[in-house]
Structures are given as structure tokens and as C-alpha cells.
C-alpha positions as CSV (number, residue, x, y, z in Angstrom):
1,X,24.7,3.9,4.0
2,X,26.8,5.9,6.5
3,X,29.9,5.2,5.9
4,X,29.3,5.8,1.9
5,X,27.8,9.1,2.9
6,X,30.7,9.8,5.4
7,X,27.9,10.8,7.9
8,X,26.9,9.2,11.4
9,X,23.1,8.4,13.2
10,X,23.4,10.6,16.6
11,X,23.0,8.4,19.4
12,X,20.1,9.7,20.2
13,X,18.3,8.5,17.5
14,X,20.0,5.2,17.4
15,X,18.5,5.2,21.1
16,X,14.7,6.5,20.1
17,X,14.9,3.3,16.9
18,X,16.0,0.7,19.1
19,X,12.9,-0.3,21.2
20,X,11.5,-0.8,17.2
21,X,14.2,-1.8,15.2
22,X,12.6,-5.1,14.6
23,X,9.2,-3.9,13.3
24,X,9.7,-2.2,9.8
25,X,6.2,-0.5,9.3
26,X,7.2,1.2,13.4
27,X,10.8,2.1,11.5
28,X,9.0,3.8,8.4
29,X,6.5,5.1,10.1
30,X,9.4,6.6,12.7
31,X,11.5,8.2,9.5
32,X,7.8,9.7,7.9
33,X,7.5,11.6,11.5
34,X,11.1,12.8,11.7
35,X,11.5,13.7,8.1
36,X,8.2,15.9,8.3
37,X,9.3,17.5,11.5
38,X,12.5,18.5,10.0
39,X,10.9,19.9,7.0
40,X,8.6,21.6,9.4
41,X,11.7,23.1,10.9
42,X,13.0,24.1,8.1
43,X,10.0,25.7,6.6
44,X,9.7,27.7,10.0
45,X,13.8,28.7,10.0
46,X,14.2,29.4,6.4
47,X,10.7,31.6,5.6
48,X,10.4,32.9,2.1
49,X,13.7,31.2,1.7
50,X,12.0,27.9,1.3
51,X,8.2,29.0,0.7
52,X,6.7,29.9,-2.2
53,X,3.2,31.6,-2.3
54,X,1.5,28.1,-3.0
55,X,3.9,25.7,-1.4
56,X,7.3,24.3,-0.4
57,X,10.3,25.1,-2.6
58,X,13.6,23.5,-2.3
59,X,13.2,20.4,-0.1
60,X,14.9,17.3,-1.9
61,X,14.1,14.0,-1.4
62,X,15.8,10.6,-2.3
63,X,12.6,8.1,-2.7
64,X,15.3,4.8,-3.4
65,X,12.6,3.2,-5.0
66,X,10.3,3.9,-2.5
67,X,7.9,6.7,-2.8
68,X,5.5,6.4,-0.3
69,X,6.9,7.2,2.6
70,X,7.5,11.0,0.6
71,X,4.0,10.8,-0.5
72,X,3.0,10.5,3.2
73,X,5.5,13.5,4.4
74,X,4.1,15.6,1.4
75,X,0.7,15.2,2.5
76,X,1.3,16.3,6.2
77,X,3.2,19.8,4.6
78,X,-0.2,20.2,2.5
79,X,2.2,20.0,-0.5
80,X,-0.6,17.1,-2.3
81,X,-4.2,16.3,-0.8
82,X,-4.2,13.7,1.3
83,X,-5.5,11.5,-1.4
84,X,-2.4,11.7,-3.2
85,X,-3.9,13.4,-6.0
86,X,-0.7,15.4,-7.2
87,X,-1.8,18.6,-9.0
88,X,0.2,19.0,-12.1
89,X,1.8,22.3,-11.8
90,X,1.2,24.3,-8.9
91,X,-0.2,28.1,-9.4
92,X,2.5,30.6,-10.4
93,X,4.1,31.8,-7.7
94,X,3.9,36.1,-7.1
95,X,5.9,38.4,-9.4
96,X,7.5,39.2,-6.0
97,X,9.3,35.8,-5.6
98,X,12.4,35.0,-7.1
99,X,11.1,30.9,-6.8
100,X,9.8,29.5,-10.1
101,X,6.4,27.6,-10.1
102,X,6.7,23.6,-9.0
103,X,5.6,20.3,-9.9
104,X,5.6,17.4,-8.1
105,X,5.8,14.0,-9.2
106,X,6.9,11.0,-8.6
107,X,9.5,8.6,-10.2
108,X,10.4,5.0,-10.0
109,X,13.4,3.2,-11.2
């Protein structure tokens, strides 16, 4: 998947995967925690940029048929309840902000 992005894994996390390369729930369970710290960062870093008044605008993710592991990461960011009970729309967000109301949902191929 690297080389058709034209992208490289920093060593470092090559180095933190190795010890549980060989156990896939460790792996997923490894790529929920990072992915929800970066978004974390990015919520943090980017502001009003990124949040609306009732949640998180303009994160992207690519489920490749697999959708639970975004489930997970939109839990932890408050984003759906923690039963995965997705609201339909979320509330309008403030006059103030330029960032249109959101819906989440899920899709598989």
C-alpha cells in the first residue's frame, strides 16, 4: 500500500508494530489508538478549523471495507455514542461558522 501511495511507515512505527505484527486484533487495535491520537492532534492544532459547534468537521476516513475500526475511533472523539448509535444529522452548526451541519454514516462495498 506504500509504494501505490508513494509514502513510507517511519521506522519508528515499523519498530512500535513489530513485537505484534503477528497478532491482528494487537495490529487493529494499535491503528484505532494511533488514528484517534492523530485526530486528537489535529482537533487540538487545527481549532475552529476542524470543529464545529456539535462535532468534528473534515476528518476523512478510508474504511476498505472495514468499518469498525472508524466506528471505534469515532466513539473515543464523542463523534457517535459509544453504542454506535449514529445520530442522523447532527444539530446545525452556529450562524457563526462557515462549516455546514454533518452526518455520519457508514458504507460498505
Amino acid at each position: 500500500m506504500t509504494e501505490l501511495c508513494k509514502t513510507y511507515v517511519p521506522p519508528s512505527l515499523l519498530e512500535a508494530l513489530e513485537p505484534i505484527k503477528e497478532d491482528g486484533d494487537k495490529v487493529k487495535a494499535f491503528g484505532v489508538d494511533l488514528a484517534h491520537s492523530m485526530c486528537e492532534a489535529i482537533k487540538e492544532k487545527c481549532g475552529p478549523q476542524v470543529m464545529g459547534r456539535d462535532g468534528v468537521f473534515g476528518l476523512h476516513f478510508y474504511t476498505l471495507n472495514s468499518d469498525v475500526a472508524v466506528l471505534q475511533i469515532l466513539q473515543r472523539l464523542d463523534i457517535i455514542d459509544a453504542e454506535g448509535d449514529e445520530e442522523e444529522e447532527a444539530s446545525p452548526a452556529s450562524s457563526s461558522s462557515p462549516v455546514p451541519p454533518v452526518t455520519v454514516f457508514t458504507a460498505i462495498a
